[in-house]
C-alpha positions in Angstrom: -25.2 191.7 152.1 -27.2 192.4 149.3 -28.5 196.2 148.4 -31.9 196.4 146.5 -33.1 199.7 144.7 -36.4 201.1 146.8 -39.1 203.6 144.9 -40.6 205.5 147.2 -43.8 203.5 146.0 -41.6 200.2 147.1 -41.6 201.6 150.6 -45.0 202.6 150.3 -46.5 199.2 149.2 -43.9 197.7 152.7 -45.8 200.5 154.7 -49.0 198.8 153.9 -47.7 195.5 154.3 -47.3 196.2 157.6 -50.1 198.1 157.9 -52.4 195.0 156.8 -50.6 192.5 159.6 -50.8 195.6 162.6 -54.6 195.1 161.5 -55.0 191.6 161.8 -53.2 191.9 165.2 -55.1 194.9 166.6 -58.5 192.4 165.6 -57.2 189.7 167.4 -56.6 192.0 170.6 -60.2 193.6 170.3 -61.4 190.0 169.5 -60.0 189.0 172.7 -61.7 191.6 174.8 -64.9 191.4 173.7 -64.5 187.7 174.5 -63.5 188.7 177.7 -60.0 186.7 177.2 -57.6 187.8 179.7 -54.6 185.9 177.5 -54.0 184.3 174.1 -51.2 181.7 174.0 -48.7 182.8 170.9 -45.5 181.7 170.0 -43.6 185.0 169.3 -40.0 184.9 169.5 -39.6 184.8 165.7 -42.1 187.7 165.3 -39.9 189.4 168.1 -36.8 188.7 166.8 -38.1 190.1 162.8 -39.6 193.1 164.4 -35.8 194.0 166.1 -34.2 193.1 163.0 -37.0 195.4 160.9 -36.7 198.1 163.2 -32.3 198.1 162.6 -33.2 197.7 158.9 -35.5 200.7 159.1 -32.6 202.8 161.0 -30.4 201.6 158.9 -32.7 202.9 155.8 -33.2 206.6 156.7 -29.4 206.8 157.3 -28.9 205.1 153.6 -31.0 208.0 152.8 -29.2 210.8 154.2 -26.1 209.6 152.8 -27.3 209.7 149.8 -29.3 212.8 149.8 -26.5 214.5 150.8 -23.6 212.9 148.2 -25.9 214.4 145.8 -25.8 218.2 146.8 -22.0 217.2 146.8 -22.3 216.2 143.5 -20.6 218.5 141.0 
């Protein structure tokens, strides 16, 4: 497993990543509605199975983060 550095703006620009494709879904859900659709046939076990593994790596993140927030008030 690989670690990459994050910047808080890193995270930031993910948060808006995210942000952009919760947008696109909510459209499609208000889209749907106001066609009066009572279901839209997607294939979503991938998205499923990223959003698990995205919600782990998120866990996962903030504990990286507390770990190292508190090795440095350790630090001599």
């Amino acid at each position: 497993m690989t670690y990459n550095r994050y910047t808080p703006e890193k995270l930031d620009q993910l948060v808006l990543r995210l942000f952009d494709i919760a947008t696109v879904l909510r459209d499609i859900s208000l889209s749907a509605r106001k066609m009066k659709l009572d279901d839209i046939p997607i294939h979503d076990r991938k998205a499923a199975l990223w959003c698990d593994q995205l919600e782990q790596w998120a866990s996962k993140s903030r504990i990286a983060l507390e770990i190292t927030a508190l090795d440095r008030e350790t630090e001599p």
